[in-house]
VEXROVO-625000 format. One record per residue: residue number from 1; x, y, z of N, C-alpha, C in turn. Coordinates in steps of 0.1 Angstrom, whole numbers, plus 5000, padded with zeros to 4 digits. Layout:
<rs>
<NUM,<X,Y,Z>,<X,Y,Z>,<X,Y,Z>>,
...
</rs>
This chain:
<rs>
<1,<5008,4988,5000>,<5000,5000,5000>,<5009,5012,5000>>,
<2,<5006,5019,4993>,<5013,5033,4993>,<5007,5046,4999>>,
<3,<5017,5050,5006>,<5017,5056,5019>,<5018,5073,5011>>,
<4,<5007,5082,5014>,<5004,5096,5005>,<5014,5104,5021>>,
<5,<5022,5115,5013>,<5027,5120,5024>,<5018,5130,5033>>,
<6,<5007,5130,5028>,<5000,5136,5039>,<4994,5124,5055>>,
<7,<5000,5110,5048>,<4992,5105,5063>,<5009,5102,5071>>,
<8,<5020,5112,5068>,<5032,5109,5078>,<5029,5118,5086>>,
<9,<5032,5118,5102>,<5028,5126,5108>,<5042,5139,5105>>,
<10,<5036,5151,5110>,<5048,5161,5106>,<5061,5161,5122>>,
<11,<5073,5162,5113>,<5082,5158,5126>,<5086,5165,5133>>,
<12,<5087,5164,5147>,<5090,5167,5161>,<5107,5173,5158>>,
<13,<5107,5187,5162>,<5120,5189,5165>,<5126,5186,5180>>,
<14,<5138,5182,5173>,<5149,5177,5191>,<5147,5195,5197>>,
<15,<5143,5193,5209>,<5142,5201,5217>,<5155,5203,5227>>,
<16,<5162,5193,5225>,<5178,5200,5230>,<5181,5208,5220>>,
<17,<5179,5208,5209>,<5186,5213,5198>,<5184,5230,5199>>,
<18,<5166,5227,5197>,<5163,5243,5201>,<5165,5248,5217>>,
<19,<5168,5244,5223>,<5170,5250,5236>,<5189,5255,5232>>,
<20,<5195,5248,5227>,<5205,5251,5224>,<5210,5264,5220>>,
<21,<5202,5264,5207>,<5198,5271,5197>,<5196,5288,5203>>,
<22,<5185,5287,5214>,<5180,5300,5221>,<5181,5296,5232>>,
<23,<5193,5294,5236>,<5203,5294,5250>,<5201,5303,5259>>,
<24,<5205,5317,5256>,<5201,5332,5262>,<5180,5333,5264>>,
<25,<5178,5326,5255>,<5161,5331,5256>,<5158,5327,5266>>,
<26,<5161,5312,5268>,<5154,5304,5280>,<5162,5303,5292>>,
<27,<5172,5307,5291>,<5180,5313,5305>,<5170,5322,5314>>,
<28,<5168,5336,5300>,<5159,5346,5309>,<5150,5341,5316>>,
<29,<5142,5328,5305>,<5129,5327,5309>,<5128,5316,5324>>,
<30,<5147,5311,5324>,<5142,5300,5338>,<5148,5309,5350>>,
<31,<5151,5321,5346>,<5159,5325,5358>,<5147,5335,5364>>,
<32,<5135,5338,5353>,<5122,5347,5359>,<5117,5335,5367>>,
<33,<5112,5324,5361>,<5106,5316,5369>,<5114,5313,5384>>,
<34,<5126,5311,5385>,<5132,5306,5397>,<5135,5321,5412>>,
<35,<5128,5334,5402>,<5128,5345,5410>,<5115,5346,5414>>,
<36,<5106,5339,5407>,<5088,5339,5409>,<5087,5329,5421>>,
<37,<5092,5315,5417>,<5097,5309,5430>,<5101,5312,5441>>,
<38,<5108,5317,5438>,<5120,5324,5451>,<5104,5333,5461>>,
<39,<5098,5340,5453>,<5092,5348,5457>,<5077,5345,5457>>,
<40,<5078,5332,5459>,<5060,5327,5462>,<5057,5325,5475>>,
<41,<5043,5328,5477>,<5037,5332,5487>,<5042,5317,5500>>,
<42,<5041,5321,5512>,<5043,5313,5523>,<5027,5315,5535>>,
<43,<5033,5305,5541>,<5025,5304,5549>,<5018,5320,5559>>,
<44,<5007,5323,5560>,<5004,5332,5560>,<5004,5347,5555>>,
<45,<5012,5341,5547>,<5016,5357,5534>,<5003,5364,5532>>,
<46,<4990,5361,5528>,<4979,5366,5531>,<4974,5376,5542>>,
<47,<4979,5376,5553>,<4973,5380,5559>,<4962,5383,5562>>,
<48,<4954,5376,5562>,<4938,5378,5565>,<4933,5382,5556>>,
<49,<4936,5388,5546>,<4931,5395,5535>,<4928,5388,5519>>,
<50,<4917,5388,5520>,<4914,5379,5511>,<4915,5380,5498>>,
<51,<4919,5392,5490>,<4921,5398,5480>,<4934,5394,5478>>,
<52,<4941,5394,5486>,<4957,5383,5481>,<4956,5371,5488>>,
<53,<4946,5363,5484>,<4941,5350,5483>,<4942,5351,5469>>,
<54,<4935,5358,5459>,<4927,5361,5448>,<4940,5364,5441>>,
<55,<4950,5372,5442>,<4961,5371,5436>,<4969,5363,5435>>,
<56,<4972,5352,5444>,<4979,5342,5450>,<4971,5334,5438>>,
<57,<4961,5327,5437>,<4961,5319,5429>,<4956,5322,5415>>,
<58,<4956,5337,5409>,<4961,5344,5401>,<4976,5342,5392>>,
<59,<4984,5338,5408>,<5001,5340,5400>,<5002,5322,5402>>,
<60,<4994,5314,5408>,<4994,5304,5408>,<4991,5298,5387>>,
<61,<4978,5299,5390>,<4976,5299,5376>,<4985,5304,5363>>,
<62,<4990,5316,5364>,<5003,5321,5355>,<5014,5314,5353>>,
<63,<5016,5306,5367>,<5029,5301,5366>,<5029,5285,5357>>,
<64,<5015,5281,5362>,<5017,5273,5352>,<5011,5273,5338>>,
<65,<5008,5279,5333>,<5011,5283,5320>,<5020,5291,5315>>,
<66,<5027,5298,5326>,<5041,5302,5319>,<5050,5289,5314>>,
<67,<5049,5279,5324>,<5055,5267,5321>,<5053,5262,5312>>,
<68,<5040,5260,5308>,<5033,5253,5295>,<5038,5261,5281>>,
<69,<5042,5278,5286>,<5048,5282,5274>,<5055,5279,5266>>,
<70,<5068,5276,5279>,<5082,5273,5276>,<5084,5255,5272>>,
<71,<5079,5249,5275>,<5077,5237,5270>,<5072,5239,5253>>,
<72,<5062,5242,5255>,<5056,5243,5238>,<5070,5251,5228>>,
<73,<5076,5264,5233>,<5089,5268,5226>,<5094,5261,5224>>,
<74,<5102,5252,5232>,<5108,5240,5235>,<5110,5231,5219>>,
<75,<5095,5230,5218>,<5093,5220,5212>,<5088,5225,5197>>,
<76,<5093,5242,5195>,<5090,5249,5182>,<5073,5253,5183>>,
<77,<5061,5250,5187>,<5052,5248,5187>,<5048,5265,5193>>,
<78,<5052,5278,5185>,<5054,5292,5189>,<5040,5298,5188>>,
<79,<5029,5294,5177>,<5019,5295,5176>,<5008,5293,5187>>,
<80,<5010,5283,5194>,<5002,5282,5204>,<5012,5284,5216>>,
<81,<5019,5288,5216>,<5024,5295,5230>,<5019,5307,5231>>,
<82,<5017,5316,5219>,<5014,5331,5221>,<4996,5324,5223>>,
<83,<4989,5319,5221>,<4980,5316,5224>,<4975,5317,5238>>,
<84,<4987,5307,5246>,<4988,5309,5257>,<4991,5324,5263>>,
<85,<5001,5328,5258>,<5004,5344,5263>,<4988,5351,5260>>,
<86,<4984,5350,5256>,<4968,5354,5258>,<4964,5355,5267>>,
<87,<4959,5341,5275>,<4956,5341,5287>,<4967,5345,5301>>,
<88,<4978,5346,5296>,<4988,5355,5306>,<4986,5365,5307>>,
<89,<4984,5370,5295>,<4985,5389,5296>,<4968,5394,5305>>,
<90,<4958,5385,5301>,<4947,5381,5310>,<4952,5380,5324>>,
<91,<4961,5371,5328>,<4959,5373,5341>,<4968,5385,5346>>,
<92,<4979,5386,5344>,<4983,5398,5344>,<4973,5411,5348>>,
<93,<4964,5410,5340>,<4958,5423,5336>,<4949,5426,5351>>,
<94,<4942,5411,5353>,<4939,5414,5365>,<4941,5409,5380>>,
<95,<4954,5404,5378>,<4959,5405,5390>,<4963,5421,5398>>,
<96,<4965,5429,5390>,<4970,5441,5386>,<4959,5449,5394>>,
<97,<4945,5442,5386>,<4934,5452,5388>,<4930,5449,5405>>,
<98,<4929,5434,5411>,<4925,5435,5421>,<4933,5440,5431>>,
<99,<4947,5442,5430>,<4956,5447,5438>,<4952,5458,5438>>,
<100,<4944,5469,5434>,<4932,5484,5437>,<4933,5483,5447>>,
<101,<4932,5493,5456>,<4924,5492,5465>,<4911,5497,5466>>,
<102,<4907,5505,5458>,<4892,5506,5455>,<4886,5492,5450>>,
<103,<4893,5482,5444>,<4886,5466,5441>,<4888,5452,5448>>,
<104,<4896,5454,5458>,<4902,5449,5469>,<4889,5437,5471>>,
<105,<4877,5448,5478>,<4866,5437,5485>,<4859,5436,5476>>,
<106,<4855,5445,5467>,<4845,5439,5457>,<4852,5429,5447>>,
<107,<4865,5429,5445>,<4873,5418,5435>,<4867,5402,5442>>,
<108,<4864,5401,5455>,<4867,5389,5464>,<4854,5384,5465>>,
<109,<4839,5395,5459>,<4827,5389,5463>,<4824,5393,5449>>,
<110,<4826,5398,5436>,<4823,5397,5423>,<4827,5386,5419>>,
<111,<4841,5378,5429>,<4846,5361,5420>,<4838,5353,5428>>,
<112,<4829,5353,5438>,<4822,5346,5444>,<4811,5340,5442>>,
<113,<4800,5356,5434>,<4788,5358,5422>,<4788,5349,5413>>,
<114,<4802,5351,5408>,<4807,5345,5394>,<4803,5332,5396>>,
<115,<4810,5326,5405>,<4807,5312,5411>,<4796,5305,5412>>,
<116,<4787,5313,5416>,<4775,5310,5418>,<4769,5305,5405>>,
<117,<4768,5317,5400>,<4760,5321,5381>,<4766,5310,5374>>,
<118,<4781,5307,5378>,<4783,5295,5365>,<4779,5281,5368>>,
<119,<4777,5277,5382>,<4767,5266,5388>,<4755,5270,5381>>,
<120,<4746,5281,5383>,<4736,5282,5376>,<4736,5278,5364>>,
<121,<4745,5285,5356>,<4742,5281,5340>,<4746,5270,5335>>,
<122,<4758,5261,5345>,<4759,5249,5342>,<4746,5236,5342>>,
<123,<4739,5244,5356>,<4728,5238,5353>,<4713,5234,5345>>,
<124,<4716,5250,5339>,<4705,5248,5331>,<4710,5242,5318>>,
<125,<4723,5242,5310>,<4727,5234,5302>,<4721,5215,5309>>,
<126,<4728,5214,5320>,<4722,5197,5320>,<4710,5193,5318>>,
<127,<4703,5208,5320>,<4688,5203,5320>,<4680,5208,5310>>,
<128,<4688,5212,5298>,<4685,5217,5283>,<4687,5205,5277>>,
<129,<4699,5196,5282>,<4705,5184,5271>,<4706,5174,5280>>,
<130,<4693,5173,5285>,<4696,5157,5291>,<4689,5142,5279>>,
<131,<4681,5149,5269>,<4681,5133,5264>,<4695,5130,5255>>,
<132,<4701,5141,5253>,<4714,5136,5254>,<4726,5134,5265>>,
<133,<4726,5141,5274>,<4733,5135,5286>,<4725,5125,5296>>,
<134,<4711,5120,5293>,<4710,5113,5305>,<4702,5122,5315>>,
<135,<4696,5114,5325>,<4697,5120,5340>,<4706,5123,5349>>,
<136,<4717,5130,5344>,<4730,5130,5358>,<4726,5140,5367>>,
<137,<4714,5146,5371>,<4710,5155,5384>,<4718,5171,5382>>,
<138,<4714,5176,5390>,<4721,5192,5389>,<4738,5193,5393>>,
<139,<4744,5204,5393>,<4757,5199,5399>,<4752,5203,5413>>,
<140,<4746,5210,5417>,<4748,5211,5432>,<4732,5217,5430>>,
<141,<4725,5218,5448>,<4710,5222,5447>,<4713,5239,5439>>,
<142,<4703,5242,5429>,<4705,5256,5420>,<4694,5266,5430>>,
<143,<4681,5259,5437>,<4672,5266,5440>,<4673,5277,5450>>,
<144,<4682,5281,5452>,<4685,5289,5465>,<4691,5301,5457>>,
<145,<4697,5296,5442>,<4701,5309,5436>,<4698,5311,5425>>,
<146,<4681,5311,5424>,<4672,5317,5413>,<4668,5324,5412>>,
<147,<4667,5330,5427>,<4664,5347,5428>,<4674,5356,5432>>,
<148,<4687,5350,5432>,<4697,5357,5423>,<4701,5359,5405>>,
<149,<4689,5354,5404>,<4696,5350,5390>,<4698,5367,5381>>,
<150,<4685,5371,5381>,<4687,5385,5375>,<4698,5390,5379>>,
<151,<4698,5394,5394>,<4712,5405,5395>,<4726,5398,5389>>,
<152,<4725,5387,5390>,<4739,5380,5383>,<4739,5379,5367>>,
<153,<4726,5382,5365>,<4731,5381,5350>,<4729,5400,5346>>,
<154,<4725,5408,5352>,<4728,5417,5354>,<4745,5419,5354>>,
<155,<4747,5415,5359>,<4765,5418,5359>,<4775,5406,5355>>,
<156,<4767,5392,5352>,<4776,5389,5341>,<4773,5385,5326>>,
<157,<4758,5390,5328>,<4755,5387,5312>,<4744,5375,5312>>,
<158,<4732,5373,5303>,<4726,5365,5303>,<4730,5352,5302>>,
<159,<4742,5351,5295>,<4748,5336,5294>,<4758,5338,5296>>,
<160,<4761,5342,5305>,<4775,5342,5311>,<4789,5347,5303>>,
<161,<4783,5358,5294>,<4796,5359,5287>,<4806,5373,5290>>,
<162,<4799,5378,5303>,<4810,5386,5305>,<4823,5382,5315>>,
<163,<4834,5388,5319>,<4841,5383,5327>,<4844,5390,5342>>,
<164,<4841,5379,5350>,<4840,5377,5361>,<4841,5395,5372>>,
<165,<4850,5398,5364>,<4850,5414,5371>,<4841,5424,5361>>,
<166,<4835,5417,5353>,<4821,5427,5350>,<4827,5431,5338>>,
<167,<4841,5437,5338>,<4842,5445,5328>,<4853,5441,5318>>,
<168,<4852,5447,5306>,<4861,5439,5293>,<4879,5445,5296>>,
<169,<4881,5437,5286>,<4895,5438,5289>,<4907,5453,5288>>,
<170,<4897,5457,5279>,<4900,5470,5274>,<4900,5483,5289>>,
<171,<4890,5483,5294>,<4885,5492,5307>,<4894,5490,5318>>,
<172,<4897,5476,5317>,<4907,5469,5333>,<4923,5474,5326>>,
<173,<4927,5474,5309>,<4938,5485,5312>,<4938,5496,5313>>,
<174,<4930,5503,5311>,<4926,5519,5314>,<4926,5521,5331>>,
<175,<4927,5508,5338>,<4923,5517,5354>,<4935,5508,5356>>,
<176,<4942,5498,5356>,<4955,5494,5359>,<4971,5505,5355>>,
<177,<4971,5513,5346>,<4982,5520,5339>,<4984,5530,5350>>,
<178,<4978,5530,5361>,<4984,5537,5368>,<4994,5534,5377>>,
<179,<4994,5518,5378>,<5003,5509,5383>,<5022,5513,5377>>,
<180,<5016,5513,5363>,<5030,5520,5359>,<5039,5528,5363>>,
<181,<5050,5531,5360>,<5060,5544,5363>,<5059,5555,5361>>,
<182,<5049,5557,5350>,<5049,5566,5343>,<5037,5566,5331>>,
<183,<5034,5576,5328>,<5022,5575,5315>,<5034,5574,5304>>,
<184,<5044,5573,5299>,<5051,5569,5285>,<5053,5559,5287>>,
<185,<5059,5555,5300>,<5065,5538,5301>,<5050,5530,5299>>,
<186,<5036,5534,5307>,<5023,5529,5304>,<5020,5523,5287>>,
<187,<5023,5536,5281>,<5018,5541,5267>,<5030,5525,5260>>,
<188,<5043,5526,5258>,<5046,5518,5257>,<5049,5504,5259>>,
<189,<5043,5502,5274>,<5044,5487,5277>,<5029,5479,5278>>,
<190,<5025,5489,5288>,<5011,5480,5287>,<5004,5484,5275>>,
<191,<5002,5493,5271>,<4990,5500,5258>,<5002,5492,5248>>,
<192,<5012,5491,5246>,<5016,5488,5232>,<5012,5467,5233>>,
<193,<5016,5463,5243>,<5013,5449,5243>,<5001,5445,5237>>,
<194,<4991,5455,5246>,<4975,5450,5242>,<4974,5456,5230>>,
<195,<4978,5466,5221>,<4972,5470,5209>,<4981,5458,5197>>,
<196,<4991,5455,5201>,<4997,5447,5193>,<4999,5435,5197>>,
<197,<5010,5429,5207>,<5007,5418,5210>,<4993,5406,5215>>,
<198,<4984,5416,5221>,<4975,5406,5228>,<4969,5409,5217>>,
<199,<4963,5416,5212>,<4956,5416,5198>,<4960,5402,5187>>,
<200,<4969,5406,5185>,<4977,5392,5172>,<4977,5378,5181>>,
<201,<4976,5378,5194>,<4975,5361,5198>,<4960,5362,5200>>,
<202,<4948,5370,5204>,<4939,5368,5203>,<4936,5361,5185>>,
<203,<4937,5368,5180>,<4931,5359,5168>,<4941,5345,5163>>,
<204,<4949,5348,5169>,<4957,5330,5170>,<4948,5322,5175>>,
<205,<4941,5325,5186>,<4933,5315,5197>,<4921,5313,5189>>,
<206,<4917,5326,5184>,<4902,5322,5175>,<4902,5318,5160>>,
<207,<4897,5310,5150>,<4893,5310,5140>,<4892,5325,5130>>,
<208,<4905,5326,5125>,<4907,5337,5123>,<4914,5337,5111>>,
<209,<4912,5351,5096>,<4922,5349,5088>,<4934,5346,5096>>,
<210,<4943,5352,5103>,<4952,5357,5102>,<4960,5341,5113>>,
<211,<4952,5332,5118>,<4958,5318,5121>,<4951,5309,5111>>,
<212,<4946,5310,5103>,<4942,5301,5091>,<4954,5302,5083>>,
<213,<4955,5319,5078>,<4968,5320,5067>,<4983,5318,5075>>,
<214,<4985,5314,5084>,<4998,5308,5095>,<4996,5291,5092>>,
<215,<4980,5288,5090>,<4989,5272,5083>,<4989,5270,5072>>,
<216,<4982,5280,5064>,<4981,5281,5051>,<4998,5285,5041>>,
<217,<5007,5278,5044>,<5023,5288,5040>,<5024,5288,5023>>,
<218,<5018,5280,5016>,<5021,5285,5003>,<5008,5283,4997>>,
<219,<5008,5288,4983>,<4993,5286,4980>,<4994,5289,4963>>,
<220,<4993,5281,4950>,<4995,5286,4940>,<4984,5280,4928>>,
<221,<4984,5282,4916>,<4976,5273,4907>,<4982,5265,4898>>,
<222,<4972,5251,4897>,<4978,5243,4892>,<4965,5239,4884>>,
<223,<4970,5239,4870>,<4959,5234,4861>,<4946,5241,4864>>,
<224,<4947,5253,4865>,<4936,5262,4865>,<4929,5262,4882>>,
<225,<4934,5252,4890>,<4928,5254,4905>,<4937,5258,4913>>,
<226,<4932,5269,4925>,<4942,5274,4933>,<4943,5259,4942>>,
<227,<4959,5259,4948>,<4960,5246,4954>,<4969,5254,4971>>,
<228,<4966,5253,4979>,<4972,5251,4993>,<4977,5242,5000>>,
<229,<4991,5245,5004>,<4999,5236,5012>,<4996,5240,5029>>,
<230,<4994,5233,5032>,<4992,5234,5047>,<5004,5234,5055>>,
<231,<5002,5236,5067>,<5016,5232,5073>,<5012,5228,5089>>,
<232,<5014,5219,5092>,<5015,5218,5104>,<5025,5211,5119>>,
<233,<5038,5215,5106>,<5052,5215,5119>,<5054,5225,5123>>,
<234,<5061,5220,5137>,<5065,5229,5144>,<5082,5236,5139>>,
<235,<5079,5249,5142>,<5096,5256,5136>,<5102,5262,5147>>,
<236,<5116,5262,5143>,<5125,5271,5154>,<5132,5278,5146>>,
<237,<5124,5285,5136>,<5125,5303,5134>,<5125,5311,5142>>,
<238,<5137,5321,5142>,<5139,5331,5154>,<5129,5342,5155>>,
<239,<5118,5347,5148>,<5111,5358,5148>,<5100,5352,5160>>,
<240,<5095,5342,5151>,<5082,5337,5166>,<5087,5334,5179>>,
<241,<5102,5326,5177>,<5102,5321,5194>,<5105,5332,5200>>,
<242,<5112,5343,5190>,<5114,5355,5202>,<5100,5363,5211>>,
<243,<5095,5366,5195>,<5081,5371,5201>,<5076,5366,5211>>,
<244,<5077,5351,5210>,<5069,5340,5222>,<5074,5341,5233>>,
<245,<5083,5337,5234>,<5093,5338,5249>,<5092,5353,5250>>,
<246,<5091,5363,5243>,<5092,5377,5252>,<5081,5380,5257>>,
<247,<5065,5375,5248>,<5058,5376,5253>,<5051,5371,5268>>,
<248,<5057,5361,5269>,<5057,5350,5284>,<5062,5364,5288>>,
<249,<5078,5364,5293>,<5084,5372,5299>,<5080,5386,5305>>,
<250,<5073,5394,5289>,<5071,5403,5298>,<5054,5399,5306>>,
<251,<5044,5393,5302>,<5035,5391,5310>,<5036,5387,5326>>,
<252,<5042,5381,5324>,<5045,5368,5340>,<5055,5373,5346>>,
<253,<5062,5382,5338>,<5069,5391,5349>,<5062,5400,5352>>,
<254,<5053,5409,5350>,<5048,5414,5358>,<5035,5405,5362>>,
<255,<5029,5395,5364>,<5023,5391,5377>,<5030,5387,5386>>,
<256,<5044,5388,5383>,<5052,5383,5393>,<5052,5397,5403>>,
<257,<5058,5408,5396>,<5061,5416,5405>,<5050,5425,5416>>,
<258,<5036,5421,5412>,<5026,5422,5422>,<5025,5415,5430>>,
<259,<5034,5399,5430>,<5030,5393,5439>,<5040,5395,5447>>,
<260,<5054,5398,5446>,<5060,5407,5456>,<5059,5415,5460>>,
<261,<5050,5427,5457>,<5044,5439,5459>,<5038,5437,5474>>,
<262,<5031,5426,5472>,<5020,5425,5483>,<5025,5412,5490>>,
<263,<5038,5409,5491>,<5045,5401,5501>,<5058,5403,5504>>,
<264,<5058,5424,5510>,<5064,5430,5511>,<5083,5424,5508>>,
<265,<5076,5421,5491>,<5094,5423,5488>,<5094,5430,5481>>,
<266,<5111,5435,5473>,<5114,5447,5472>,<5113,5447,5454>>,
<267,<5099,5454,5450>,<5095,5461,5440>,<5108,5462,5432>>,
<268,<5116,5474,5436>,<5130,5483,5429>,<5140,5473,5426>>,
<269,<5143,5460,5436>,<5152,5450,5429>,<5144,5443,5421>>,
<270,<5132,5437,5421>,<5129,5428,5407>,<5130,5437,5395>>,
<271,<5125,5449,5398>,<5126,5454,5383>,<5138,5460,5378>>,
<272,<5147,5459,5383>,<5162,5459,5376>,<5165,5443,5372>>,
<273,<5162,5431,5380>,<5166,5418,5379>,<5154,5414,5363>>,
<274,<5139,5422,5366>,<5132,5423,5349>,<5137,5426,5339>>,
<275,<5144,5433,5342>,<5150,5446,5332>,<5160,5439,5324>>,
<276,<5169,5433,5333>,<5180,5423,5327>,<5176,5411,5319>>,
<277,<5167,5406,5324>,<5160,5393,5316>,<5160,5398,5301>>,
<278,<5152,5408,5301>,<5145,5410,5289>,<5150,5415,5284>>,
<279,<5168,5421,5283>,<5174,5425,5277>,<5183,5414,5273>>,
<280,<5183,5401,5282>,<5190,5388,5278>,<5188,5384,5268>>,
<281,<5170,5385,5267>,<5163,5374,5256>,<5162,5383,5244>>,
<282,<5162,5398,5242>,<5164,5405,5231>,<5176,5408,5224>>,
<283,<5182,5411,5230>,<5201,5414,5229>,<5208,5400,5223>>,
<284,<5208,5390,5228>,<5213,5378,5224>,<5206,5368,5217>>,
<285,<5195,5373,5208>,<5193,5367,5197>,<5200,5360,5192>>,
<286,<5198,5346,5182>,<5208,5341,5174>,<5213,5351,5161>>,
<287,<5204,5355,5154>,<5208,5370,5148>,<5218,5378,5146>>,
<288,<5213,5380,5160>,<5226,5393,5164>,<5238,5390,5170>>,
<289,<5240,5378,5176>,<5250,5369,5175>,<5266,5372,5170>>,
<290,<5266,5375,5156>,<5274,5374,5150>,<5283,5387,5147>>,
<291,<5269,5398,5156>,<5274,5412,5154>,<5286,5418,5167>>,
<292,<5285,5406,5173>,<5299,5407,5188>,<5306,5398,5185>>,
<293,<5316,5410,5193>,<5328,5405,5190>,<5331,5397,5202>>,
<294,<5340,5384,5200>,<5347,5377,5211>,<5351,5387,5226>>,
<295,<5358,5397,5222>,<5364,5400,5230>,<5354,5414,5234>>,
<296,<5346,5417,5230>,<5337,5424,5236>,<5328,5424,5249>>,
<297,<5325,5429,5257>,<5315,5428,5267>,<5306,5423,5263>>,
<298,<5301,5412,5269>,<5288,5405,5266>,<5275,5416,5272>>,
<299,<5267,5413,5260>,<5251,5422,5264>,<5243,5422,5274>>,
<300,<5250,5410,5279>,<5241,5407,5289>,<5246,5412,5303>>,
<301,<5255,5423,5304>,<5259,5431,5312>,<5267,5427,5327>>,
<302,<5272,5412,5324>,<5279,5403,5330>,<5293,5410,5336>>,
<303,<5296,5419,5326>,<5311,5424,5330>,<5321,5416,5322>>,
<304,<5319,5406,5323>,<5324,5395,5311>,<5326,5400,5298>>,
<305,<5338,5395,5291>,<5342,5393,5278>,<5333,5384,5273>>,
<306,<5327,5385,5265>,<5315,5379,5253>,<5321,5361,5255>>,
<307,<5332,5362,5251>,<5335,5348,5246>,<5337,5339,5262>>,
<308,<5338,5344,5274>,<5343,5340,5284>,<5324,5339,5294>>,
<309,<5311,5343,5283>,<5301,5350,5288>,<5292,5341,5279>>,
<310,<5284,5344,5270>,<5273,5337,5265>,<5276,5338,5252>>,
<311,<5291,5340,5248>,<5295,5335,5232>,<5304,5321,5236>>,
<312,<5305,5313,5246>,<5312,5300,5246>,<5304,5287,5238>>,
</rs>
């Protein structure tokens, strides 16, 4: 039987190779996570306060999809990493927001609502599609929160499609940028990520030209029909993994540094130890590589001669 090469599966790159490859990238990215570590919450770190409960498992969640990032780079698979940075720059955005103190208590009983309403609506789904699911009962008794139902869908939408803090993603950067240093450093880091980065992985995540035409890589006519090559290997082209890995970086570094914030560590050293990361993972490109010299100071601000530094 003859084997069409569309039924070979497409092949797996050695992920030593690319880790190799972007040596400096994933340095930054294991030396953020082993500072996020360093700097996770302990026993009592809450203090009573339940709003950094809400952030705690905020940077909980982050961290493991930062992980998930770096694994998928790993393995060239850059497409659905920035997918992932989607949902980072999401949590980011509002871990940021509940650390308010104007949203402090209401952040703590708007995720509670939330909770409620999605038991609600999960339940009326079981009980829209049970002759196809069966009898499997409610998830839990719903009757006690049907005369909450309006105010909850009041504030999250008749079917649940708003998110959990009420408000879109757009409004939560507009009252977070004050968190910044400044309105230019704002204008450039948070307002430039969302108008460009989270924007371009959002339509990665959804059914979109612009991730259709990403597997779509060549496309021409033959015998009068347009014909499309699909593609679906993974690459370790340096434009995506940088984007990818920077995008991780800079997201999850800053949910990191709120979670120091509020477990009185010191702000002013992570963001110089930030600062350096993400000058690791841009500066030492494979690229640019070639543009230092041996005997030059390495970029990565080591003090080090290049070749005695991250040109060995």
């Amino acid at each position: 039987m003859e084997t069409s090469t569309l039924d070979i599966p497409p092949a797996e790159l050695n992920q030593d190779t690319v880790a190799a490859k972007f040596a400096a990238q994933f340095e930054a990215a294991q030396n953020l996570r082993a500072f996020a570590w360093t700097a996770r919450p302990r026993d009592r770190a809450g203090d009573g306060k339940a709003y950094r409960s809400l952030i705690f498992a905020i940077f909980a969640r982050a961290t493991l999809t930062y992980r998930a990032v770096l694994h998928l780079c790993r393995g060239g698979y850059t497409e659905q990493a920035d997918m992932l940075n989607r949902s980072l720059f999401e949590d980011m955005a509002y871990a940021h927001w509940v650390s308010l103190p104007e949203h402090r208590e209401e952040a703590v009983e708007l995720l509670a609502k939330h909770t409620e309403y999605s038991s609600l609506l999960a339940n009326d789904a079981i009980q829209k599609h049970k002759d196809w699911l069966g009898d499997v009962g409610a998830l839990r008794d719903v009757a006690d929160l049907e005369r909450k139902r309006d105010e909850y869908a009041g504030l999250f939408g008749r079917y649940g499609e708003k998110s959990w803090t009420t408000k879109d993603i757009y409004s939560i950067i507009g009252e977070i940028e004050q968190l910044w240093p400044d309105e230019e450093t704002a204008k450039k880091e948070l307002h430039g990520f969302y108008s460009l980065g989270h924007r371009i992985n959002n339509q990665k995540l959804h059914n979109s030209s612009l991730s259709l035409n990403s597997a779509a890589k060549q496309s021409k006519m033959e015998n009068g029909e347009l014909t499309v090559r699909l593609s679906a290997s993974p690459t370790d082209h340096e434009a995506p993994m940088i984007r990818a890995l920077y995008g991780a970086l800079f997201t999850y570094g800053r949910v990191t540094r709120v979670l120091i914030s509020e477990t009185d560590g010191d702000p002013g050293e992570f963001d110089a130890f930030y600062a350096h990361q993400l000058k690791l993972l841009s500066e030492l490109a494979p690229s640019k590589r070639h543009a230092i010299g041996r005997n030059d100071l390495c970029p990565c601000d080591s003090g080090k001669k290049y070749k005695n530094c991250h040109g060995q």
